[in-house]
C-alpha positions in Angstrom: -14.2 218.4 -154.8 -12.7 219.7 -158.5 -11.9 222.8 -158.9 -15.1 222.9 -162.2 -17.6 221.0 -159.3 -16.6 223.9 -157.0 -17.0 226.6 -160.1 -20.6 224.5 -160.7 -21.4 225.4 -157.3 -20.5 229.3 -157.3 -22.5 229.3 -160.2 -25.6 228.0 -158.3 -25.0 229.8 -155.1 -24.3 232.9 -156.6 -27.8 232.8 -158.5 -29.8 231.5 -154.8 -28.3 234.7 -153.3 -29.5 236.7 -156.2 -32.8 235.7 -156.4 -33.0 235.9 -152.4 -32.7 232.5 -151.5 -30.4 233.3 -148.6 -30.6 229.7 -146.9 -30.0 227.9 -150.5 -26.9 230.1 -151.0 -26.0 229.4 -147.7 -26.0 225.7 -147.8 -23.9 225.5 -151.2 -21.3 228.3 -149.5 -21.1 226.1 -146.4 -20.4 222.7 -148.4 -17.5 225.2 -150.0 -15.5 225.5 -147.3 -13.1 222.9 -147.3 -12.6 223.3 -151.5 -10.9 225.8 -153.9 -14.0 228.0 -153.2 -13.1 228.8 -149.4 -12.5 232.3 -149.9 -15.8 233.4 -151.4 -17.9 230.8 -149.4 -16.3 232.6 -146.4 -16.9 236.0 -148.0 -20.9 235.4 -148.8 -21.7 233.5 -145.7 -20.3 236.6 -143.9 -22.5 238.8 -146.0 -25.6 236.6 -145.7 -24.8 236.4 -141.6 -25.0 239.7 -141.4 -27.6 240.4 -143.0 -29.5 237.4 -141.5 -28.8 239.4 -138.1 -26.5 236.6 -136.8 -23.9 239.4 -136.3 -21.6 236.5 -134.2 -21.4 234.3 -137.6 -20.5 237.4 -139.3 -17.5 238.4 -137.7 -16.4 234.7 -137.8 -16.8 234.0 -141.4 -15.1 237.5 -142.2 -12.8 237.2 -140.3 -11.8 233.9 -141.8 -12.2 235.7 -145.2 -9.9 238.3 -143.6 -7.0 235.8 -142.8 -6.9 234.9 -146.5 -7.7 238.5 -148.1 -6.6 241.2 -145.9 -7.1 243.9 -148.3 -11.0 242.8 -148.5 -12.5 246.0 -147.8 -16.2 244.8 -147.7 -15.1 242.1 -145.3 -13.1 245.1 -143.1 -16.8 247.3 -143.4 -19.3 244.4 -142.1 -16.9 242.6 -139.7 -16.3 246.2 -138.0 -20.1 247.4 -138.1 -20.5 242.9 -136.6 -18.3 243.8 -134.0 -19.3 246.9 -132.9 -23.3 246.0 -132.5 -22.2 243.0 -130.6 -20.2 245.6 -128.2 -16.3 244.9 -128.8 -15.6 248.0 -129.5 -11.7 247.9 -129.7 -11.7 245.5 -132.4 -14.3 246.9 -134.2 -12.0 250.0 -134.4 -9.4 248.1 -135.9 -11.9 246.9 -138.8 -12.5 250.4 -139.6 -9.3 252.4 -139.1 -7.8 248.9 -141.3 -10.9 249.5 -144.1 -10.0 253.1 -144.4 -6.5 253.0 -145.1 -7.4 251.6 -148.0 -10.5 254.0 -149.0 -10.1 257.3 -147.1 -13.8 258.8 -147.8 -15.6 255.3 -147.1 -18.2 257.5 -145.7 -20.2 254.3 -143.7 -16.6 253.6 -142.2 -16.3 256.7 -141.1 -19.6 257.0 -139.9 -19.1 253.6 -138.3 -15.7 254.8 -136.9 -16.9 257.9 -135.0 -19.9 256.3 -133.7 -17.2 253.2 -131.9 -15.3 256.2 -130.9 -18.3 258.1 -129.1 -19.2 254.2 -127.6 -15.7 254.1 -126.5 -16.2 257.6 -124.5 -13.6 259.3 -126.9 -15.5 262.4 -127.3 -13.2 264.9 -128.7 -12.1 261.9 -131.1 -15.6 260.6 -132.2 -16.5 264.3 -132.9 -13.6 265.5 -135.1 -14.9 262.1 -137.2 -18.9 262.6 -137.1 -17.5 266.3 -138.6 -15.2 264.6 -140.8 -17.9 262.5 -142.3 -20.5 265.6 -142.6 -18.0 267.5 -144.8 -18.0 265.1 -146.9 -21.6 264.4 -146.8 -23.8 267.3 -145.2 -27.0 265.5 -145.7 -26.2 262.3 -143.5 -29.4 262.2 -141.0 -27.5 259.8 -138.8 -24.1 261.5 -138.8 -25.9 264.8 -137.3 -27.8 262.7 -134.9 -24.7 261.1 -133.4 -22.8 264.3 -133.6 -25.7 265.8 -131.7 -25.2 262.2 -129.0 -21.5 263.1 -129.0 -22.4 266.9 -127.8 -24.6 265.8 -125.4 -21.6 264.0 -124.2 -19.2 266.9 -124.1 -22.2 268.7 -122.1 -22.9 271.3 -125.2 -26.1 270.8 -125.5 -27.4 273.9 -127.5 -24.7 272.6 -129.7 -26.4 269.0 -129.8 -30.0 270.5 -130.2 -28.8 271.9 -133.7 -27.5 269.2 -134.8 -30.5 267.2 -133.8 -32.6 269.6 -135.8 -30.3 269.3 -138.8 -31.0 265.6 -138.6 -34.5 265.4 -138.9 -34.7 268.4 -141.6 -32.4 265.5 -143.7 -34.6 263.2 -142.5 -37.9 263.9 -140.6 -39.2 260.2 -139.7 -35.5 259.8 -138.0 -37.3 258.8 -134.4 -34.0 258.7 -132.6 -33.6 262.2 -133.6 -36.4 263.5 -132.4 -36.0 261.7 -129.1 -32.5 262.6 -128.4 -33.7 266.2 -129.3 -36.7 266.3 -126.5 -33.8 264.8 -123.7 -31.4 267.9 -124.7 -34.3 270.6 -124.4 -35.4 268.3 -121.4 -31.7 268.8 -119.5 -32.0 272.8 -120.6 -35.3 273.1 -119.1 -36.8 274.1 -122.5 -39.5 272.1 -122.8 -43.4 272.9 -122.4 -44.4 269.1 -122.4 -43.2 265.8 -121.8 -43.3 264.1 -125.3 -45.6 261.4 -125.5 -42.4 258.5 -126.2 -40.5 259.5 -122.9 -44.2 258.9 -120.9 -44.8 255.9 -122.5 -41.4 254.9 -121.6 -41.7 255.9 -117.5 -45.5 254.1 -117.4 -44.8 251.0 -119.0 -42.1 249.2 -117.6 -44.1 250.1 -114.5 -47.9 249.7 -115.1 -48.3 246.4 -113.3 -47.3 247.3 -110.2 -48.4 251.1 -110.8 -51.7 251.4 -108.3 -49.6 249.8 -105.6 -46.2 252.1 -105.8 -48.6 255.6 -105.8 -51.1 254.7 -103.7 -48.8 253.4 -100.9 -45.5 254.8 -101.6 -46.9 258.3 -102.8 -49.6 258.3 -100.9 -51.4 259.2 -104.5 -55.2 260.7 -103.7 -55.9 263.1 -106.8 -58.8 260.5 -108.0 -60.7 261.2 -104.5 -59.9 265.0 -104.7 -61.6 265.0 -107.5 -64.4 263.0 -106.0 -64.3 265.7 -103.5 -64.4 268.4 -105.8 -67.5 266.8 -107.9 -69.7 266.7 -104.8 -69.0 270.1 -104.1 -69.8 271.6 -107.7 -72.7 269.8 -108.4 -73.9 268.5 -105.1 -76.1 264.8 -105.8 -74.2 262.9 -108.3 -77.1 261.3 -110.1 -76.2 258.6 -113.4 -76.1 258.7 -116.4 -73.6 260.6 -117.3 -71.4 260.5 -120.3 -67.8 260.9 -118.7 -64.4 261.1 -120.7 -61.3 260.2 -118.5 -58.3 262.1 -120.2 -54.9 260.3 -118.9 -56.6 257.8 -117.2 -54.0 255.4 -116.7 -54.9 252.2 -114.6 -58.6 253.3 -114.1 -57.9 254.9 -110.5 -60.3 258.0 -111.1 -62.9 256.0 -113.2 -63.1 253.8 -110.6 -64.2 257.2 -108.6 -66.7 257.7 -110.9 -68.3 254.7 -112.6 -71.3 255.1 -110.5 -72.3 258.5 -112.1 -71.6 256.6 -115.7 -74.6 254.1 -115.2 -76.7 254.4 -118.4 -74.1 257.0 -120.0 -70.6 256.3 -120.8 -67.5 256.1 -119.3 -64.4 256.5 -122.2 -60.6 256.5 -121.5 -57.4 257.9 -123.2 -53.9 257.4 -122.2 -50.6 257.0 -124.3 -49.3 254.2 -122.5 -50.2 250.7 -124.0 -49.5 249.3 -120.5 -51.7 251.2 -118.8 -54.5 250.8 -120.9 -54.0 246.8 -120.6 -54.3 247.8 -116.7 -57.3 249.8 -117.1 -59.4 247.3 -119.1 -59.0 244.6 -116.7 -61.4 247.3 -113.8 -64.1 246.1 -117.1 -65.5 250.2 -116.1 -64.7 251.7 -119.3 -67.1 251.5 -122.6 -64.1 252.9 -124.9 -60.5 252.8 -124.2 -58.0 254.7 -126.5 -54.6 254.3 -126.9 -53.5 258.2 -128.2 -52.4 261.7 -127.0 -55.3 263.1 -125.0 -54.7 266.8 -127.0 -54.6 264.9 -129.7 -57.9 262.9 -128.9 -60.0 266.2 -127.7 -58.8 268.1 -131.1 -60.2 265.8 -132.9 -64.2 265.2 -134.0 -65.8 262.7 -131.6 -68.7 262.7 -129.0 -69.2 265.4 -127.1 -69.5 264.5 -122.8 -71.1 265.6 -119.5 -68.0 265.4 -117.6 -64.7 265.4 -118.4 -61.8 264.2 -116.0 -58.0 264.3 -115.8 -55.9 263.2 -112.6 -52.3 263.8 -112.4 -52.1 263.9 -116.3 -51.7 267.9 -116.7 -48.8 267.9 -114.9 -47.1 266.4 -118.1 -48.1 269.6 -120.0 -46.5 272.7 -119.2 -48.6 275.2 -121.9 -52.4 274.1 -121.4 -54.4 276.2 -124.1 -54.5 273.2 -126.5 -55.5 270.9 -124.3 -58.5 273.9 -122.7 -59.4 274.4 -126.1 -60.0 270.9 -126.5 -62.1 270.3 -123.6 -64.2 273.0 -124.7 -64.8 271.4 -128.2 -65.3 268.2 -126.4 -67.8 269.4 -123.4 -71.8 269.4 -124.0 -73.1 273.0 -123.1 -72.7 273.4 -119.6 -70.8 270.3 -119.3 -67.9 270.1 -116.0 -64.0 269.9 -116.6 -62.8 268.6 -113.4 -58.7 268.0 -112.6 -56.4 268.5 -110.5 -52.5 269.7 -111.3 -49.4 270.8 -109.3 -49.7 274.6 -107.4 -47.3 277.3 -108.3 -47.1 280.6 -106.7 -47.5 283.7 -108.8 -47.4 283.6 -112.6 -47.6 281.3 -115.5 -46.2 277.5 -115.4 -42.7 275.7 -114.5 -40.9 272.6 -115.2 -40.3 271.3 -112.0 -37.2 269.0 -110.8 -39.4 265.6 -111.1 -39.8 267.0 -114.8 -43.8 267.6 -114.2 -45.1 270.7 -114.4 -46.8 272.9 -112.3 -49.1 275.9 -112.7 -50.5 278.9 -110.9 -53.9 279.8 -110.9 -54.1 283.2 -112.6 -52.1 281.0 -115.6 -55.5 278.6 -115.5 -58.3 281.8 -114.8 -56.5 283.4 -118.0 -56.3 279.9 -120.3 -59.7 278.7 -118.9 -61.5 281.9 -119.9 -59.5 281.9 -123.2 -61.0 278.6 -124.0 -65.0 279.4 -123.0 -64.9 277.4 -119.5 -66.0 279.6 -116.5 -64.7 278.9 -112.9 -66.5 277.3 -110.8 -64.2 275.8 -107.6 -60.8 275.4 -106.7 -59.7 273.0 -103.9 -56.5 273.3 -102.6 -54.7 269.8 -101.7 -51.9 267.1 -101.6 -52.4 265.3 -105.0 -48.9 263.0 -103.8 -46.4 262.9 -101.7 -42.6 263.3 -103.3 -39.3 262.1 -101.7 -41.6 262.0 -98.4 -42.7 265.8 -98.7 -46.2 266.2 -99.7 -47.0 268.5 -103.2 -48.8 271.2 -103.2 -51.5 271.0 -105.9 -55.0 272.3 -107.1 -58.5 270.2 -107.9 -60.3 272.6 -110.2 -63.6 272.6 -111.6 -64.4 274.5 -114.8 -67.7 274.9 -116.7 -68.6 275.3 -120.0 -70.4 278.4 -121.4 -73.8 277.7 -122.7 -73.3 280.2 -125.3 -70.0 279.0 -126.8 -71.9 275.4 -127.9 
């Protein structure tokens, strides 16, 4: 190939990549490999590899470009960010300690640098570079999120939960943020729910098998507690009724109740797609919904007989939202019937299985708060735990006619 056919093809590959026709520019780079055009074929398949995903092509082609122009600085940037996604760290850091001797205050570089450092478990390193990068730009979301990773690390975790909170102020729709914030309050014991991500994250992976692991290997029985419970309160369970299951995961506890919901309703809410998926295949439920239950109850919807909630409370630690929302979402008189974890004394706890549990002058006091009246509480084993059974509560509330 000529040295003006390989200019002719520049030309043309140039204009396919600016135009966005990454596989066009592509081809023409690749047929200019082996002509006077080598180094800047290598140099835009790199580019286009990376940003085509195919981070293994990447680090090739650069690193090819690299062997020709060593002072490439772009090359040094995407062939260390190539390498470090694909996990080899140590030559990743030599990409980026390379790119910035030759820019300083190459503030993705850095960023880059710090975050192979932290991978690497260089803590004290990784952190002098996250606050190297941050003086230099205070306003870098990610920078204060993997500062924030990097406390965590070093076991400062007040530390971390600022700097968590400094990322999302930059940069409030930074998910990782908020997650890796929850997880530090989480280890401090400073939380007063489980956020709705981490359950979805412990109920999927494990939906399939779910009704088998707690009803055999925790002994699980808060659905028929609450079976119990209902008898109790209000003696002959006579359909229809129109029954909302809040948390209702596979279906156990509206497979308890689907009788009562001939003629009415029977609706579901959980936050884990995989349990839904579960609960739709019992073919119980008229309405399934895939949402936060305080969410759900807050909002405007139909109002129900009956509402039920087995083993989901013990994800909330402060329950006036979710009382509150039961109330809006009871008809006059209507029964709120669930069971949660028993503490002695006062108030609620985070418990070392991160659920919660509460005592019962904590739900007298919120109950009462929210317009439902007591009517029973059972004292029982909702599960058993590391072979120890937990003490819990089924409790049946009631409505106020007057607060309708």
């Amino acid at each position: 190939m000529t040295i003006r056919e390989s200019e002719q093809l520049l030309q043309e590959a140039r204009e396919l990549y600016r135009i966005g026709n990454r596989p066009g520019a592509a081809r023409l780079y690749g047929e200019l490999l082996a002509g006077p055009g080598r180094l800047e074929a290598l140099q835009s398949l790199g580019r286009i590899s990376f940003e085509n995903g195919d981070l293994e092509a990447a680090q090739y082609f650069l690193g090819e470009a690299l062997e020709l122009a060593p002072d490439f600085i772009e090359g040094l940037h995407l062939r260390g960010a190539a390498l470090m996604r694909l996990g080899r760290n140590a030559a990743a850091l030599d990409c980026m300690e390379r790119a910035l001797k030759l820019n300083p205050v190459f503030h993705e570089v850095i960023l880059n640098r710090a975050t192979v450092l932290l991978e690497m478990k260089r803590f004290d390193d990784a952190l002098a570079g996250f606050d190297r990068l941050l003086s230099l730009e205070p306003n870098n979301a990610v920078g204060w999120n993997n500062r924030g990773n990097t406390l965590v690390a070093l076991g400062r975790l007040e530390e971390a939960v600022v700097a968590y909170d400094r990322a999302i102020a930059v940069d409030p729709k930074l998910e990782a943020a908020e997650q890796n914030r929850f997880y530090a309050l989480l280890s401090l014991r400073k939380v007063d729910r489980i956020a709705g991500f981490a359950a979805r994250e412990a109920f999927d992976p494990v939906a399939g098998g779910y009704d088998q692991m707690v009803l055999h290997e925790l002994a699980y029985r808060g659905h028929e507690h609450l079976r119990v419970l209902a008898l109790r309160v209000l003696g002959r369970l006579v359909p229809p009724w129109h029954i909302l299951d809040l948390g209702c995961g596979t279906g156990l506890v509206g497979e308890c109740f689907k009788d009562m919901a001939k003629g009415g309703r029977l609706d579901g809410v959980d936050i884990s797609p995989r349990m839904i998926q579960e609960a739709r295949k019992r073919e119980i439920y008229d309405d399934l919904l895939l949402a936060d239950f305080e969410t759900t109850l807050a909002a405007t919807g139909p109002r129900y007989d009956l509402i039920l909630s087995a083993d989901a409370l013990v994800y909330l630690g402060n329950l006036r939202q979710t009382f509150a929302g039961v109330a809006k979402r009871l008809q006059p008189n209507g029964i709120f019937l669930f069971t949660c974890e028993a503490k002695q004394n006062d108030s609620w706890e985070l418990t070392q299985a991160n659920r919660f549990r509460h005592s019962m002058s904590y739900l007298r006091d919120e109950a009462g708060r929210a317009g439902l009246s007591w009517l029973d509480l059972m004292e029982c084993t909702p599960r058993f735990e590391r072979g120890e059974p937990v003490q819990g509560f089924a409790i049946a509330l009631r409505k106020i006619a007057s607060e309708a």
